[in-house]
C-alpha positions as a printed Julia matrix, in Angstrom:
424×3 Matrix{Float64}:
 27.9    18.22   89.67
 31.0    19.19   87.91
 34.18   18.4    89.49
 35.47   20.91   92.18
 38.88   22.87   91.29
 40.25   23.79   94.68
 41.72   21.37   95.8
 45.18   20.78   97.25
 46.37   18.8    94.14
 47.96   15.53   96.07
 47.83   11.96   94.84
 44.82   11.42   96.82
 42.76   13.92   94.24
 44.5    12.75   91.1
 42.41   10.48   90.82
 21.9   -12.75  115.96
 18.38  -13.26  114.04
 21.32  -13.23  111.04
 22.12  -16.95  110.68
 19.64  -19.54  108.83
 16.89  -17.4   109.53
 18.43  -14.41  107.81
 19.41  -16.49  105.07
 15.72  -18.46  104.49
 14.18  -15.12  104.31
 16.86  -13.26  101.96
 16.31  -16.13   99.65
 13.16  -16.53  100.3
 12.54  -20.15  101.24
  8.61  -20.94  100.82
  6.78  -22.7   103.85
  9.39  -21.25  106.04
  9.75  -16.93  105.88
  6.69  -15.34  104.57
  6.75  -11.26  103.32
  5.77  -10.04  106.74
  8.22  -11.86  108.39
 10.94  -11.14  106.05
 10.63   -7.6   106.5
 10.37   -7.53  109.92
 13.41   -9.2   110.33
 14.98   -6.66  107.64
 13.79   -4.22  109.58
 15.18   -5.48  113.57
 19.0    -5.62  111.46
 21.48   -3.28  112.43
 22.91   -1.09  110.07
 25.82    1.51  109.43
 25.82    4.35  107.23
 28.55    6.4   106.81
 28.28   10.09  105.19
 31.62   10.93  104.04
 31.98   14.55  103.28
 35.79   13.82  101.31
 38.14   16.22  101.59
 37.83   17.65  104.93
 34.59   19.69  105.95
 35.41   22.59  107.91
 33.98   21.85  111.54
 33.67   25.59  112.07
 31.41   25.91  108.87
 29.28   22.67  110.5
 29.13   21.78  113.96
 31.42   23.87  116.41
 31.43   27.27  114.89
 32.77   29.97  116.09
 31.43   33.57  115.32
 32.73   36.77  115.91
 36.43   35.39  116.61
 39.45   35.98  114.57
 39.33   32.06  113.11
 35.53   32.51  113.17
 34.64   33.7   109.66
 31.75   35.6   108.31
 28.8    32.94  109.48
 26.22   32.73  112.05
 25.09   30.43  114.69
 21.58   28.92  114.77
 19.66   27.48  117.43
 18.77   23.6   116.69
 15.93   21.39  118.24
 18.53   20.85  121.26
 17.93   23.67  123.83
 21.24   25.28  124.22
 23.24   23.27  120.81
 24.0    25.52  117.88
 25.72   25.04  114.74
 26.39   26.85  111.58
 23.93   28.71  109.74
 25.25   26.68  107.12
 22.69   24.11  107.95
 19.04   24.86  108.46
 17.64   21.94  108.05
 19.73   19.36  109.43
 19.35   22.42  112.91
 15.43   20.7   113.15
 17.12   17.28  113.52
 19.76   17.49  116.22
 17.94   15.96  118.54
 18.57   12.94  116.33
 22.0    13.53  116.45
 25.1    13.48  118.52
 28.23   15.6   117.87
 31.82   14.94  118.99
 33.38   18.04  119.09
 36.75   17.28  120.41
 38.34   14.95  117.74
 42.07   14.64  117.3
 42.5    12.48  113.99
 46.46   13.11  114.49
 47.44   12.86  110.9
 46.21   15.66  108.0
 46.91   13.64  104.96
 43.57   12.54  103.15
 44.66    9.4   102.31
 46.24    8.3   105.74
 43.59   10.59  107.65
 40.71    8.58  105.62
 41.99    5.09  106.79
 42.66    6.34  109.87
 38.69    7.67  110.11
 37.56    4.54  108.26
 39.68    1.84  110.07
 39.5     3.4   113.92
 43.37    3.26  114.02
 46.73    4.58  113.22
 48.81    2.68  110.08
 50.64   -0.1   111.72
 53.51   -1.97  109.93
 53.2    -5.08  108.82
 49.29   -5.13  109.4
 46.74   -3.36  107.56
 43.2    -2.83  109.55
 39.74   -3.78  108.02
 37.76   -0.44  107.03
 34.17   -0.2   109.06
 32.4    -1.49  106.03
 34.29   -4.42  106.16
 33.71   -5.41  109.65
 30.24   -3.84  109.51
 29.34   -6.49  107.0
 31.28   -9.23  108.94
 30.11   -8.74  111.98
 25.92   -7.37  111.73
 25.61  -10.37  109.08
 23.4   -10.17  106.51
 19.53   -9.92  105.58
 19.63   -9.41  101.91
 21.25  -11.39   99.15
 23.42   -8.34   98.2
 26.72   -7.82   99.23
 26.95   -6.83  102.98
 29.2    -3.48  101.96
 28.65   -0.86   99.33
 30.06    2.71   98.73
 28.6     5.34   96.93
 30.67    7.34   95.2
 29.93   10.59   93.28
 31.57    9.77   89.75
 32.98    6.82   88.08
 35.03    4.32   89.34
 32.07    1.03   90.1
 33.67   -2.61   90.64
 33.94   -5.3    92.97
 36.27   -6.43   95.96
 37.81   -3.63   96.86
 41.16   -4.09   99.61
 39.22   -2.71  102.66
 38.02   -6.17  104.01
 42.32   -6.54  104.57
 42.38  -10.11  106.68
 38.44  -10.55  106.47
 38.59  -11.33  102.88
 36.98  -10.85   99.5
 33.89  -11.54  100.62
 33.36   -8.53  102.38
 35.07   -6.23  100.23
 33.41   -2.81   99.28
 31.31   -3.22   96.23
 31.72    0.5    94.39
 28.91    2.21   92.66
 30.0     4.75   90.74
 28.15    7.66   90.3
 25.2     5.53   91.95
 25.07    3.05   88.72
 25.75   -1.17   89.49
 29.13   -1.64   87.3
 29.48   -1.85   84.02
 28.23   -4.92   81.79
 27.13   -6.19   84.54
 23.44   -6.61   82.98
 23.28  -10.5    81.34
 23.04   -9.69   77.47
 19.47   -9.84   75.74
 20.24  -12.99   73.82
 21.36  -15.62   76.69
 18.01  -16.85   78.31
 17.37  -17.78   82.03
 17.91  -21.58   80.86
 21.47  -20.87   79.16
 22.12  -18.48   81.81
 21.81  -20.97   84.61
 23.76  -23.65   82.23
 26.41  -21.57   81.81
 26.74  -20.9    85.66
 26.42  -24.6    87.0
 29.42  -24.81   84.29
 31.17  -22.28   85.72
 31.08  -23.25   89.53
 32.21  -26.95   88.31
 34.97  -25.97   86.29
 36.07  -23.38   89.27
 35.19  -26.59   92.25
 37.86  -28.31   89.71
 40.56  -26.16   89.95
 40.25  -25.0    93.74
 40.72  -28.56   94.5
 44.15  -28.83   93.49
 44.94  -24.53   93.46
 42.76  -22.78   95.44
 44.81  -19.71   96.93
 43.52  -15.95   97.98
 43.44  -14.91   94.21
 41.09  -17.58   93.41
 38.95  -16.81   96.26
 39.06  -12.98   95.61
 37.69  -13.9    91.55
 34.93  -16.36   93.06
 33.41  -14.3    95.98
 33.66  -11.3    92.89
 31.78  -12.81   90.66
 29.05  -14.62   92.71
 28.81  -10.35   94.16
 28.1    -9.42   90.81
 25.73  -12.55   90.12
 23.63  -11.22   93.78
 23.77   -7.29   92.26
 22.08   -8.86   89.44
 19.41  -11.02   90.58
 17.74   -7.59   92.67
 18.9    -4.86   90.33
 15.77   -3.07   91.1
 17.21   -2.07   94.27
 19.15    0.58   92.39
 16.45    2.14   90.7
 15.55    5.04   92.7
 13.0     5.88   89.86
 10.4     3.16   91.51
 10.5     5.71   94.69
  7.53    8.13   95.33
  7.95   11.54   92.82
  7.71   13.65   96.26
 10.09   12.04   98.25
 12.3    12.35   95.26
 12.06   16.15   95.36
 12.4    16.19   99.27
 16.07   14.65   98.58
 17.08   16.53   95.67
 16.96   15.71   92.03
 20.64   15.85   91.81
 23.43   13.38   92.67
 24.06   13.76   96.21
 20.31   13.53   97.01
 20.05   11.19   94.49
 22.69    8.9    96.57
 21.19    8.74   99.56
 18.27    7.73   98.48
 19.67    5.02   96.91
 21.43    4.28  100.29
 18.12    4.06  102.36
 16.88    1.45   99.41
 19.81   -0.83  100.22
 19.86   -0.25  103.91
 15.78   -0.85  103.7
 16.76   -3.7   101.53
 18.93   -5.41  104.3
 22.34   -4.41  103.35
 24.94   -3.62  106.74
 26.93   -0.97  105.41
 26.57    1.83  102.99
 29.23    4.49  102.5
 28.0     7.76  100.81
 31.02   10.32   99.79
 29.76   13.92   99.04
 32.78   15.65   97.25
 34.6    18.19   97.19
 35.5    20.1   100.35
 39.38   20.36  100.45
 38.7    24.15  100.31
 42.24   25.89  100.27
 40.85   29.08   99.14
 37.58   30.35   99.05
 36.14   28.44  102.19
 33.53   29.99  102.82
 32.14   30.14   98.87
 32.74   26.65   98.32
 30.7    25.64  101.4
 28.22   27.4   100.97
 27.9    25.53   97.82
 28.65   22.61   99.47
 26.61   22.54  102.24
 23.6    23.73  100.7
 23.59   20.67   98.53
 24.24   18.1   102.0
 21.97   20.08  104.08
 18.07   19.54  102.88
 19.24   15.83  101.48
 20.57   14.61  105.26
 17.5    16.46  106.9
 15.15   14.37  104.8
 17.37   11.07  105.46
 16.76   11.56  108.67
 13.56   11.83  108.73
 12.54    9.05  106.17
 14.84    6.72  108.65
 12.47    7.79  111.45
  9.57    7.17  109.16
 10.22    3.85  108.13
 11.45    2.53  111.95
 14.62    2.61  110.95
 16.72    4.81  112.43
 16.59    2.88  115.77
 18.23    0.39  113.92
 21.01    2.47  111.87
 23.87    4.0   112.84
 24.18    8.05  110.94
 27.5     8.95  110.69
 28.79   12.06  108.97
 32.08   12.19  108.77
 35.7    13.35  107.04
 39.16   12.34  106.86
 40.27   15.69  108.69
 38.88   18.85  109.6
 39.72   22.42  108.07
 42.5    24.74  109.99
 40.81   27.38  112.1
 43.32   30.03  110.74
 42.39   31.79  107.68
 44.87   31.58  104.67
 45.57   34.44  102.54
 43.78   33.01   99.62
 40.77   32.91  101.96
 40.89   29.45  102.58
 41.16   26.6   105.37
 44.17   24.08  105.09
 44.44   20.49  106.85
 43.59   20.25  110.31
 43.5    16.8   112.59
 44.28   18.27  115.94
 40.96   19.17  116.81
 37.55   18.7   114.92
 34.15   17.22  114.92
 31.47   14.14  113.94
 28.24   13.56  114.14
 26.08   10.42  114.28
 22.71    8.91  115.23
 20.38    6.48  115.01
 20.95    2.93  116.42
 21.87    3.27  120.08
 23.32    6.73  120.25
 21.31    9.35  122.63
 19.99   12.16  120.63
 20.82   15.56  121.22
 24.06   15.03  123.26
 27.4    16.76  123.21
 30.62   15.89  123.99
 34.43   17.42  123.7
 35.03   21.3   123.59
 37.8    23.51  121.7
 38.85   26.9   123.16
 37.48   30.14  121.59
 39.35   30.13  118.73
 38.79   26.35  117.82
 42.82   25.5   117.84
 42.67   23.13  120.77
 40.42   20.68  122.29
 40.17   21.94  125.84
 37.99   18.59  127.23
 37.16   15.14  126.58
 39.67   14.67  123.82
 39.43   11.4   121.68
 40.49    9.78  118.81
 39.39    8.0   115.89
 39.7     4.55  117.94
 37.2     5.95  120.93
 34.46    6.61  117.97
 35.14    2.84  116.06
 34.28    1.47  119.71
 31.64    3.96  119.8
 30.17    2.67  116.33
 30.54   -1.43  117.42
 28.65   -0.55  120.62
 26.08    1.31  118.96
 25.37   -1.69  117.1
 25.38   -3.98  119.77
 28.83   -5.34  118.88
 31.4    -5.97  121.61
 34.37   -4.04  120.15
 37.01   -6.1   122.51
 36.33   -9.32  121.08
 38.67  -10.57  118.5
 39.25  -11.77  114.67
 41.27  -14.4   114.23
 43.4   -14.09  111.02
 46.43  -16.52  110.56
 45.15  -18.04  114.11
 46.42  -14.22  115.65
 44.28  -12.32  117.66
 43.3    -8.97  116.48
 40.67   -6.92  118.42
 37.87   -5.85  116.02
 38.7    -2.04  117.92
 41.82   -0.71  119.16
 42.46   -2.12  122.59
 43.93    1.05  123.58
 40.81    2.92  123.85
 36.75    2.84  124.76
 33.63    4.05  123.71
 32.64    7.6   123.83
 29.68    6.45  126.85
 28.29   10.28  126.96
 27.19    9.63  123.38
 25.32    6.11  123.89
 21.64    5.5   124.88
């Protein structure tokens, strides 16, 4: 999909059964894990997958509409498989799933910047100086373990941009850093070249790990840590590269995602979270719709909609989704008043997610805005009540601490709770 035009133009546009038995069966230790048991284990491990629709979907275009208002714009409601729950007419197909789903309708991010608002979203708290938060992904993989030999946390992003170790594992370290896949493609070069055979290949690596062993002993600092957990992530990418290639899937489930990159994407995603990985981060892009709203998502939209609906679904399928966490998210919402270039600007102060799967109860609603959608009139939360939401949903206890530099740090703000309406 070509890039997206209408944007606002800022900086942030320029641009557990998880221990030794998880381990024998990711590697696959004969005599001890056969295939049935390995992939029942796979199966029983939580998982998180985020949806990130970047640049701010407009909640009145998705899940709290408001028609026939003066912030309402030109769509419809629908009814959805929830007596009594509409949404936009926007989305047909994800309507047949909401009993699936959960949405949080009164959200107050507090900050409408995408790059603060997204680690806000992402980390479950405001910036704080002097500290900077793990992202989900990061504690995701930390926390859930790991049944695959990949790396625990991978994004999906819609263009270029693939590499390893990315800062969002802060204090948790390197190791469970956000691997990138640009455009849905493993990085670059990261395929061994034709001429080195297994033999050399596994020579050159025993040489490797000696010569780094060597030089830990008498330098070993974060940097050196940071190169070796990045390179043995690239080594794991490689040894199950077919995971990648959504080509191996059936031709007709294909088509029921989409033959383009978004649908494209999430396929991809279920492969890794089938595959054992704990987090996956899919970003759909663009939606920072300053003019033209209502064009741009119906563009949007229509590419998210049929994709998610069939995510869903194949989760179900598969006996999955009991066991992953759906969350579609943004960094913000869209302003309920209308610009004068037919747009919707930054909005935090009152917006909505949706999630399911794992141990959220289908169907449920929580929060309300007034008529106009400028003010969350009950149950107002924040970012931290849906990170202890996520932890919980996972059967993580989001009070319990990390431990960098011998500090406590709760793995959620300790300032807030779950969002209990929303849990089975």
């Amino acid at each position: 999909m070509p890039a997206c035009q209408y944007f606002c133009g800022t900086q942030a546009h320029a641009l557990s059964r998880r221990g030794f038995l998880g381990a024998a069966a990711a590697l696959g230790l004969g005599g001890f894990a056969n295939a049935a048991a390995t992939k029942e284990l796979t199966k029983q491990h939580k998982r998180v997958l985020v949806v990130f629709l970047a640049g701010g979907v407009s909640q009145l275009e998705t899940w709290d509409p408001k028609p026939n208002t003066e912030t309402g714009g030109p769509f419809k409601t629908i009814a959805t498989s929830v007596p009594g729950t509409h949404i936009c007419e926007l989305l047909p197909h994800t309507a047949k799933h909401m009993h699936r789903l959960a949405i949080v309708r009164g959200l107050n991010s507090q900050n409408p910047d995408h790059g603060i608002g997204e680690k806000i979203m992402l980390t479950g708290r405001k910036p704080e100086a002097g500290l900077e938060y793990p992202h989900i992904g990061a504690v995701s993989a930390k926390v859930l373990g790991n049944s695959s030999g990949l790396p625990g946390n991978i994004q999906i992003l819609p263009n270029g941009g693939g590499g390893f170790g990315k800062s969002d594992a802060t204090f948790l370290g390197p190791k469970f850093g956000a691997v990138s896949l640009g455009n849905g493609k493993p990085p670059a070069d990261l395929a061994r070249p034709a001429a080195i055979t297994d033999a050399a290949d596994r020579q050159r690596e025993e040489f490797r790990k000696k010569l780094n062993d060597r030089f830990a002993k008498s330098r070993k600092s974060a940097a050196t840590d940071a190169y070796t957990e990045s390179f043995e992530q690239a080594e794991r990418v490689f040894r199950q590269s077919d995971v990648f290639d959504v080509s191996k899937e059936d031709a007709k489930l294909a088509d029921r995602y989409g033959r383009h990159d978004f649908g494209r994407h999430l396929l991809l995603a279920r492969r890794l979270l089938e595959a054992g990985v704990s987090y996956v981060k899919v970003s759909h892009s663009n939606y920072d719709t300053h003019h033209e709203n209502f064009d741009f998502h119906i563009e949007q939209l229509g590419e998210f909609d049929r994709p998610f609906a069939t995510l869903l679904e194949d989760l179900h399928e598969r006996g999955m989704l009991e066991t992953t966490l759906v969350v579609v998210m943004s960094e913000m919402g869209r302003t309920p008043r209308i610009n004068h270039l037919y747009g919707r600007d930054h909005w935090s102060a009152a917006w909505s997610v949706a999630l399911g799967g794992a141990g959220i109860k289908g169907g449920a609603v929580v929060g309300k805005t007034n008529a106009t959608g400028t003010a969350v009139t009950d149950r107002e939360v924040y970012s931290a009540h849906l990170f202890h939401t996520y932890m919980r949903a996972v059967g993580v206890d989001p009070t319990k601490n990390f431990y960098p530099n011998d500090r406590p740090v709760p793995i959620a703000d300790p300032h807030a709770a779950a969002i209990d309406e929303i849990l089975a």
